[in-house]
Each structure stands twice: as C-alpha cells, then as structure tokens.
NURO-393857 format. One record per residue: y, z, x of N, C-alpha, C in turn; residue in three letters. Coordinates in Angstrom, 3 decimals, always signed. Each point is the difference from the previous one (the first is absolute). Example, Ala and Ser with C-alpha at 12.3 -4.5 7.8 and 13.67 -1.06 7.14 Angstrom:
% NURO-393857
<n.Y->-5.690 n.Z->+7.800 n.X->+13.190 ca.Y->+1.190 ca.Z->+0.000 ca.X->-0.890 c.Y->+1.200 c.Z->+0.000 c.X->+0.900 voro->ALA>
<n.Y->+1.050 n.Z->-0.720 n.X->-0.350 ca.Y->+1.190 ca.Z->+0.060 ca.X->+0.820 c.Y->+1.090 c.Z->+0.730 c.X->-0.770 voro->SER>
***
This chain:
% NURO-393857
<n.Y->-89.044 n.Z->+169.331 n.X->+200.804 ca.Y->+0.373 ca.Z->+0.259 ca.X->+1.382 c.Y->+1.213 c.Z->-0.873 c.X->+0.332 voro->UNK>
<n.Y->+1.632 n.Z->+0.646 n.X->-0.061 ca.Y->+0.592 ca.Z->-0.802 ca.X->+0.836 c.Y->-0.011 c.Z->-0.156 c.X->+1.529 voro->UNK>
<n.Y->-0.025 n.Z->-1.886 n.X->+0.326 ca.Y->+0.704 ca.Z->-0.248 ca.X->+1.354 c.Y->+0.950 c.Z->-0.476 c.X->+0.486 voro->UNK>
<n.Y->+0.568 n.Z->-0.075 n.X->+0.881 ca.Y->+1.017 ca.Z->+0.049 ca.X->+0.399 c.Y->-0.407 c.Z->-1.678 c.X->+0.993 voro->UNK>
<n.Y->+1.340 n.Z->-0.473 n.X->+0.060 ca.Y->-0.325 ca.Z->-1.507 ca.X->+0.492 c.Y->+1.071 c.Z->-0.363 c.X->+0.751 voro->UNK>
<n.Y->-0.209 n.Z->+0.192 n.X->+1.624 ca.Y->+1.285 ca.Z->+0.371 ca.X->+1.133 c.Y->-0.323 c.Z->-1.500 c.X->+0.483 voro->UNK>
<n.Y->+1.151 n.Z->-0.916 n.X->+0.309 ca.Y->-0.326 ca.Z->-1.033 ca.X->-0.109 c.Y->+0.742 c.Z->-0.272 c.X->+1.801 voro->UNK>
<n.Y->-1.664 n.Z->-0.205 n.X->+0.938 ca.Y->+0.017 ca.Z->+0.731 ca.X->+1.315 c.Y->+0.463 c.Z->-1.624 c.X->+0.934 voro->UNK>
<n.Y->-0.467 n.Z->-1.135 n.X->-0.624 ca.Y->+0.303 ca.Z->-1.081 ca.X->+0.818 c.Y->+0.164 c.Z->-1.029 c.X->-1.349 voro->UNK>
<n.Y->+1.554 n.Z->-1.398 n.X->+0.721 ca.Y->-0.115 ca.Z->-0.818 ca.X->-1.188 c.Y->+1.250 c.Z->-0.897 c.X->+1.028 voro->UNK>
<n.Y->-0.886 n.Z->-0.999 n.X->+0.075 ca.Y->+0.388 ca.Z->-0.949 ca.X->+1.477 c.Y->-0.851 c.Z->-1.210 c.X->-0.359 voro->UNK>
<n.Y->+0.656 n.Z->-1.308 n.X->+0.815 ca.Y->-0.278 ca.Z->-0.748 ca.X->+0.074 c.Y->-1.922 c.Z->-0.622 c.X->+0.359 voro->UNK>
<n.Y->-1.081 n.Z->-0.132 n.X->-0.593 ca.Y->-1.130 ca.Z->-0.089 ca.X->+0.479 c.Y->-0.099 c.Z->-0.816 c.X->+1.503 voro->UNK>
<n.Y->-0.626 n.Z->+0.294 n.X->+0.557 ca.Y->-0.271 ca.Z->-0.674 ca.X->+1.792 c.Y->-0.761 c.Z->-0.829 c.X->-0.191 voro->UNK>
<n.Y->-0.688 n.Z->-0.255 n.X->-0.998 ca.Y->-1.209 ca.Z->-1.011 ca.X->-0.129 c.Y->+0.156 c.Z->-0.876 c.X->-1.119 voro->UNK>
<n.Y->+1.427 n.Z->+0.266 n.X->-0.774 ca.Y->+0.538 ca.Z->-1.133 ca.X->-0.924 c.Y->+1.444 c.Z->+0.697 c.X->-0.120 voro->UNK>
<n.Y->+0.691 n.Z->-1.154 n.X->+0.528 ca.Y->+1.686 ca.Z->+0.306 ca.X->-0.434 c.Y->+0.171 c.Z->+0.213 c.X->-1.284 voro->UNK>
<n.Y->-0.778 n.Z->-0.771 n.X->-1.195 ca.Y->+0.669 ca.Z->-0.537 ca.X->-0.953 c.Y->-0.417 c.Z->+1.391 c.X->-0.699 voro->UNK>
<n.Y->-0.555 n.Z->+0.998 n.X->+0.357 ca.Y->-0.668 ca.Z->+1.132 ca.X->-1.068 c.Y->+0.756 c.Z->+1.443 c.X->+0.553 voro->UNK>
<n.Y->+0.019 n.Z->+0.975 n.X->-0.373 ca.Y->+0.710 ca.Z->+1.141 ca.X->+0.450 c.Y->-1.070 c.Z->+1.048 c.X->-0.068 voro->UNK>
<n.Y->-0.355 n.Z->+0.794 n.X->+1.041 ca.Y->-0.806 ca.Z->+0.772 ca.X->+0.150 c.Y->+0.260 c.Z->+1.432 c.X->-0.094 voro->UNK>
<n.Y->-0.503 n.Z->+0.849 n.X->-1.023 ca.Y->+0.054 ca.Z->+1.013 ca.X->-0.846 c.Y->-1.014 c.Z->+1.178 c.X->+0.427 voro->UNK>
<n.Y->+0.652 n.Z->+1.086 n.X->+0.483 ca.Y->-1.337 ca.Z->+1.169 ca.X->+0.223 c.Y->+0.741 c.Z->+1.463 c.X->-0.596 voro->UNK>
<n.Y->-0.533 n.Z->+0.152 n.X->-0.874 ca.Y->-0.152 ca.Z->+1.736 ca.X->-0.940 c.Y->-0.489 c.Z->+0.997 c.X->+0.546 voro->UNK>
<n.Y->+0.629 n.Z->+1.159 n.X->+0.183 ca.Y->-0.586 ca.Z->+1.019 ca.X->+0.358 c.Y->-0.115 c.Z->+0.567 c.X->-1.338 voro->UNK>
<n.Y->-1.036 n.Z->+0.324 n.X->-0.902 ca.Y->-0.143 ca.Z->+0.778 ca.X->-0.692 c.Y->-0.708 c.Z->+1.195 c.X->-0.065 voro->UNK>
<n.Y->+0.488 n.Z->+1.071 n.X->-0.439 ca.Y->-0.170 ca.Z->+1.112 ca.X->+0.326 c.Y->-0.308 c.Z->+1.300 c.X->-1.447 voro->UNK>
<n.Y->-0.890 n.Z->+0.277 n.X->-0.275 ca.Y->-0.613 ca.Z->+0.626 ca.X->-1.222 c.Y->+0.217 c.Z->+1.094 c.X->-0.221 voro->UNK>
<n.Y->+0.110 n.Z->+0.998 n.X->-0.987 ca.Y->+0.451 ca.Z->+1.528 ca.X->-0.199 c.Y->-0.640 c.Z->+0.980 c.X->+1.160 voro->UNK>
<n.Y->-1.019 n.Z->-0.067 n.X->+0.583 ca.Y->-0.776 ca.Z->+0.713 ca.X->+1.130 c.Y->+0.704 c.Z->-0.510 c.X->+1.014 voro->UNK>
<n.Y->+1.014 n.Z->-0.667 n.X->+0.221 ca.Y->+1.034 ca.Z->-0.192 ca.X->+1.847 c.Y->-1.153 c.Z->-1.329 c.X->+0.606 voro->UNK>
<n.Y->-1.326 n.Z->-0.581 n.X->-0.473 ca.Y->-0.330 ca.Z->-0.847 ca.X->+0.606 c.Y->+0.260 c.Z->-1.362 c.X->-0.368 voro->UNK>
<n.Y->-0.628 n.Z->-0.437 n.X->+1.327 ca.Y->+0.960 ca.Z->-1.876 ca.X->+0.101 c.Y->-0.667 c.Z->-1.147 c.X->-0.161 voro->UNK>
<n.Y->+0.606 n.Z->-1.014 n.X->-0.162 ca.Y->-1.249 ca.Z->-1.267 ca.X->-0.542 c.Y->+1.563 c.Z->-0.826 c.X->+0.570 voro->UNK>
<n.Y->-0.673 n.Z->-0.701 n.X->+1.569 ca.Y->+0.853 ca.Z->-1.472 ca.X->+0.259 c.Y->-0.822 c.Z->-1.175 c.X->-0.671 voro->UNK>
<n.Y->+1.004 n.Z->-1.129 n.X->-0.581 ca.Y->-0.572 ca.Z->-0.547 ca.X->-0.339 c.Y->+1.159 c.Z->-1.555 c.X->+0.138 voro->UNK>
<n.Y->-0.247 n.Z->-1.377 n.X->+0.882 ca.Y->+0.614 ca.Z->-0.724 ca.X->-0.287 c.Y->-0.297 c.Z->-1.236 c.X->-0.922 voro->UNK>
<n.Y->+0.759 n.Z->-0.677 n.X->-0.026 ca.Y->-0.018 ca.Z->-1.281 ca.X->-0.706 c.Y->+1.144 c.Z->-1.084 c.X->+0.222 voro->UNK>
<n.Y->-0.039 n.Z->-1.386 n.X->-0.165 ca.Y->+0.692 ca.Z->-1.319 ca.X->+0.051 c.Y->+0.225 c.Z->-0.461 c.X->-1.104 voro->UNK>
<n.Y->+1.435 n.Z->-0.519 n.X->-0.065 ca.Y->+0.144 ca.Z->-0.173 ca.X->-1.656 c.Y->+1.343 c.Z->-1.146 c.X->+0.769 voro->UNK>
<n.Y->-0.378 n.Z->-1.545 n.X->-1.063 ca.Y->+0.470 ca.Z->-0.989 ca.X->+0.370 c.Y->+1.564 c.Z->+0.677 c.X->-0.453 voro->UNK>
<n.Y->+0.950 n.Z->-0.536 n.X->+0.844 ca.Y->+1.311 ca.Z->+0.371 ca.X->-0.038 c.Y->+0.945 c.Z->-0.841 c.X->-0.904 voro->UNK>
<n.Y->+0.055 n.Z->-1.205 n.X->+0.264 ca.Y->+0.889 ca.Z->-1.003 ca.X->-0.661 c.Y->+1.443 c.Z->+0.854 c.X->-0.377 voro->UNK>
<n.Y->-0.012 n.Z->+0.051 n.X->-1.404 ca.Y->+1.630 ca.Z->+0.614 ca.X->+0.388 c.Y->-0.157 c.Z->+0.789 c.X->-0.953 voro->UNK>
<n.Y->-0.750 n.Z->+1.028 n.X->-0.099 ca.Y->-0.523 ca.Z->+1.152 ca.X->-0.698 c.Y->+1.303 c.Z->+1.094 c.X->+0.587 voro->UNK>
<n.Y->+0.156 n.Z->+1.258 n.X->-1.330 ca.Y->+0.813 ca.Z->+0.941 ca.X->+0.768 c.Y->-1.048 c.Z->+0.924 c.X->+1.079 voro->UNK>
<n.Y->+0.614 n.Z->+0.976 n.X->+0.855 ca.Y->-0.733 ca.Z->+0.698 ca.X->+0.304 c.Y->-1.105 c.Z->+0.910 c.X->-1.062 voro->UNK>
<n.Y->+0.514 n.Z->+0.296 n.X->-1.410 ca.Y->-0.375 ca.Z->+0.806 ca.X->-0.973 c.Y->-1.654 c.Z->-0.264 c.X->-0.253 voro->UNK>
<n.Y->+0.067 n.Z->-1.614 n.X->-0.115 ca.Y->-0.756 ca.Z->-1.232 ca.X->-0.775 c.Y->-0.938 c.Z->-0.133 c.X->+1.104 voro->UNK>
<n.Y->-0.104 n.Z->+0.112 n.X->+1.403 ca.Y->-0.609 ca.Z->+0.079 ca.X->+0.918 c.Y->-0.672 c.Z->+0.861 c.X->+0.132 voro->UNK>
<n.Y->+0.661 n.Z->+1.399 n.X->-0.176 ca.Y->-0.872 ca.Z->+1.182 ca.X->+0.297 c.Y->-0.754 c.Z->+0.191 c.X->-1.752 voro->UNK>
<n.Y->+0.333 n.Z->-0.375 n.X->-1.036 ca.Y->-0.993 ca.Z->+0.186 ca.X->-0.828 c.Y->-1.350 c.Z->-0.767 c.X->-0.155 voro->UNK>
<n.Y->+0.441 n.Z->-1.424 n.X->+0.675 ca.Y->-1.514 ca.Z->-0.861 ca.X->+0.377 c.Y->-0.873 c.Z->+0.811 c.X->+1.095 voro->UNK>
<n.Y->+0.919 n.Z->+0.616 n.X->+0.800 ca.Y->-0.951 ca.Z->+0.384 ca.X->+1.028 c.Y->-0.510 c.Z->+1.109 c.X->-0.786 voro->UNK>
<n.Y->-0.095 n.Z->+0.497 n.X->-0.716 ca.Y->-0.041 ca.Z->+1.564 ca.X->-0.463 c.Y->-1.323 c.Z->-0.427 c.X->-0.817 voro->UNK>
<n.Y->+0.489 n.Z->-0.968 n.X->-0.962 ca.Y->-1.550 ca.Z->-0.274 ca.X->-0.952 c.Y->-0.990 c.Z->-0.616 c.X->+0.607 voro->UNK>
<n.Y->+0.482 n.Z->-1.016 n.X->+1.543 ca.Y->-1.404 ca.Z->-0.393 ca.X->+0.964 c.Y->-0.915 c.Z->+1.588 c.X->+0.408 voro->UNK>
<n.Y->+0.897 n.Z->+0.749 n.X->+0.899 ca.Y->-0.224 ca.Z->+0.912 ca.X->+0.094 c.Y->-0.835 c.Z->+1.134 c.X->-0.823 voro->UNK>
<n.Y->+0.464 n.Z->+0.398 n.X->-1.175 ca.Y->-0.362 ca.Z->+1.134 ca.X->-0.954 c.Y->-1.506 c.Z->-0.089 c.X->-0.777 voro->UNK>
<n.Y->-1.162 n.Z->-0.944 n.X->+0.112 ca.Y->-1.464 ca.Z->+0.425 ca.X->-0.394 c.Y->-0.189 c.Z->+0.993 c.X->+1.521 voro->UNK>
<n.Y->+0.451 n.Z->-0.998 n.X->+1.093 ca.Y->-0.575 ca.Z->+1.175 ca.X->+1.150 c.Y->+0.218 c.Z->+1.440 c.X->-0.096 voro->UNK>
<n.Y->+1.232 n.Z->+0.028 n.X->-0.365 ca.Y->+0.728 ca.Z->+1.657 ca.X->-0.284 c.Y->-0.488 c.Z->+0.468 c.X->-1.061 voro->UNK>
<n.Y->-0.027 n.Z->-0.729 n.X->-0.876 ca.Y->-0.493 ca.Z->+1.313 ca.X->-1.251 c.Y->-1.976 c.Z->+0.123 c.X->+0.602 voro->UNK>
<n.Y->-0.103 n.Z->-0.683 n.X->+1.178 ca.Y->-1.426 ca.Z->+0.421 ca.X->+0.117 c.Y->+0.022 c.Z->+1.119 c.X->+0.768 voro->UNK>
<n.Y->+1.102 n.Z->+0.025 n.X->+1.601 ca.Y->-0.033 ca.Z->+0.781 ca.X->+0.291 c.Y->+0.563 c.Z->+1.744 c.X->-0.577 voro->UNK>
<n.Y->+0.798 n.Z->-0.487 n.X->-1.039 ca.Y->+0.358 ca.Z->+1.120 ca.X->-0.894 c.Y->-0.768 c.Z->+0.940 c.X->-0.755 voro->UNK>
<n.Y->-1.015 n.Z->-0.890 n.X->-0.580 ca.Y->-1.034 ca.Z->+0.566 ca.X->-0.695 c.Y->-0.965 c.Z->+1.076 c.X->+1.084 voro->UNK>
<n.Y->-0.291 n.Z->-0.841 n.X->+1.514 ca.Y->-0.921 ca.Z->+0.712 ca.X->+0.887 c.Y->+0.628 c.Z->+1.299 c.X->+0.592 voro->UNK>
<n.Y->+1.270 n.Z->-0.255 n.X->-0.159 ca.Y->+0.958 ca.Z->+1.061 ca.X->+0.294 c.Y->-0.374 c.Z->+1.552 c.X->-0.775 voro->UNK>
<n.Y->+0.063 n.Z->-0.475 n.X->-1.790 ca.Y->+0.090 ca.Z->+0.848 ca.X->-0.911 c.Y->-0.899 c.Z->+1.521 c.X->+0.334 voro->UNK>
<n.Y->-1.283 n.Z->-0.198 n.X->+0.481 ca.Y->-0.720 ca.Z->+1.167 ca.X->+0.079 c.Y->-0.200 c.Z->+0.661 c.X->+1.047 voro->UNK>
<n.Y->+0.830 n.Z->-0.962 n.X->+1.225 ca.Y->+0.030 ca.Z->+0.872 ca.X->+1.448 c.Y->+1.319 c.Z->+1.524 c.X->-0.069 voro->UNK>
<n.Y->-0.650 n.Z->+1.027 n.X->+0.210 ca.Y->+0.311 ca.Z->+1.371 ca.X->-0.339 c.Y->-0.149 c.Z->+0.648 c.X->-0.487 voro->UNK>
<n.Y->-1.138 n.Z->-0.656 n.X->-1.230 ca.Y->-0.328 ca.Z->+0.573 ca.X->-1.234 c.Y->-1.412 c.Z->+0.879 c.X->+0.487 voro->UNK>
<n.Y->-0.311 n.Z->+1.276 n.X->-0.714 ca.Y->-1.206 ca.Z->+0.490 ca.X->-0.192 c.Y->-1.031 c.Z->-0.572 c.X->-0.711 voro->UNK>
<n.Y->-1.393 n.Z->-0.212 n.X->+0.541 ca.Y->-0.690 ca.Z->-0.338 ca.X->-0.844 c.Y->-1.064 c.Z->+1.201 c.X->-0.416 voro->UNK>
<n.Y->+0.214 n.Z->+0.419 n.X->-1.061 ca.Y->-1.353 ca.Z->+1.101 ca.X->-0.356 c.Y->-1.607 c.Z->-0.219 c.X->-0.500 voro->UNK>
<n.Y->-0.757 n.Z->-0.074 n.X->+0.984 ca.Y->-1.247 ca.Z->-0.705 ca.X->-0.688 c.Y->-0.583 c.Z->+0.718 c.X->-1.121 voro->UNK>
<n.Y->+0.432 n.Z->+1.178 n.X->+0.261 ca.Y->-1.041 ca.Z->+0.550 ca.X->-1.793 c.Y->+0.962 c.Z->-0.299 c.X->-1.306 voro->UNK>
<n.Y->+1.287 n.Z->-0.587 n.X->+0.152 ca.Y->-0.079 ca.Z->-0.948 ca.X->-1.207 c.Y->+0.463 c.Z->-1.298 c.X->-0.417 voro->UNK>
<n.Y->-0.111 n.Z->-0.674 n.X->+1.445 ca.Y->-0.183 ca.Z->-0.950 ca.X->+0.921 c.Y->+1.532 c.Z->-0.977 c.X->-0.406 voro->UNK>
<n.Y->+1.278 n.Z->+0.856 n.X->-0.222 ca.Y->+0.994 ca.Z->-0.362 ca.X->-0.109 c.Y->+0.925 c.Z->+0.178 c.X->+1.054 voro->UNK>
<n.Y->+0.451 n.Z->-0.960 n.X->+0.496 ca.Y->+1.933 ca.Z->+0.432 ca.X->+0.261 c.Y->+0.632 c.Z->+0.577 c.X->+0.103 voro->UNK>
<n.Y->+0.563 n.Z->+1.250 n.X->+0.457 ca.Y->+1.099 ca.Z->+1.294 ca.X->-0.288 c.Y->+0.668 c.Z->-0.657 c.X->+0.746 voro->UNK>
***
C-alpha cells in the first residue's frame, strides 16, 4: 500500500523552543487520512534530517493505522470466510 506524506505543519514547538514541531498528513491509496504530529529536537539539523526523525517517531503509529486501514472496503464472504 503506497502513502503519501503531505507535510501539513513544521514550526517552532510552543512548549519547547529548542525542538521543531512536525505534523503529517498521510494519506493511503483509498483517499483516507491519518494526522499525526511529533517534536524533534532541532539544534542545527537540516529541515530534511528533521522531518525524517519525525517520520520514524511517528511511523509504528502509521503502519498501525495502515494495516487497520487495509480491509476497510473489502468484502468479507463467510462461506469461505475470506477477503474479496
């Protein structure tokens, strides 16, 4: 399943200067959305290096919600109790 990773806020944190605060809109082959932020100490990181810390804090949550994602639309057939 590709997603797509729209990178919706990335600003200074309000509750620590010293960290930069990171929020993903990611968005899955079915058009649905998963916000998700995170804080990632700044020091003198590029922007690049920032958004990939935030991405791996971030990404067990996403590949969870990804997975719960996977079978919403799907048919389930109970007489042979698979997936279509």
């Amino acid at each position: 399943m590709a997603l797509k990773y729209e990178i919706n806020m990335f600003e200074t944190d309000s509750d620590d200067a010293s960290k930069t605060f990171v929020t993903f809109l990611v968005t899955n082959e079915n058009d649905k959305l998963y916000a998700i932020s995170k804080s990632v100490t700044t020091g003198s990181k590029s922007n690049e290096v920032i958004l990939k810390e935030a991405q791996a804090l971030a990404q067990s949550e996403i590949d969870a919600w990804a997975a719960k994602q996977a079978v919403i639309g799907a048919t389930w057939n109970p007489d042979t109790e698979s997936i279509e």
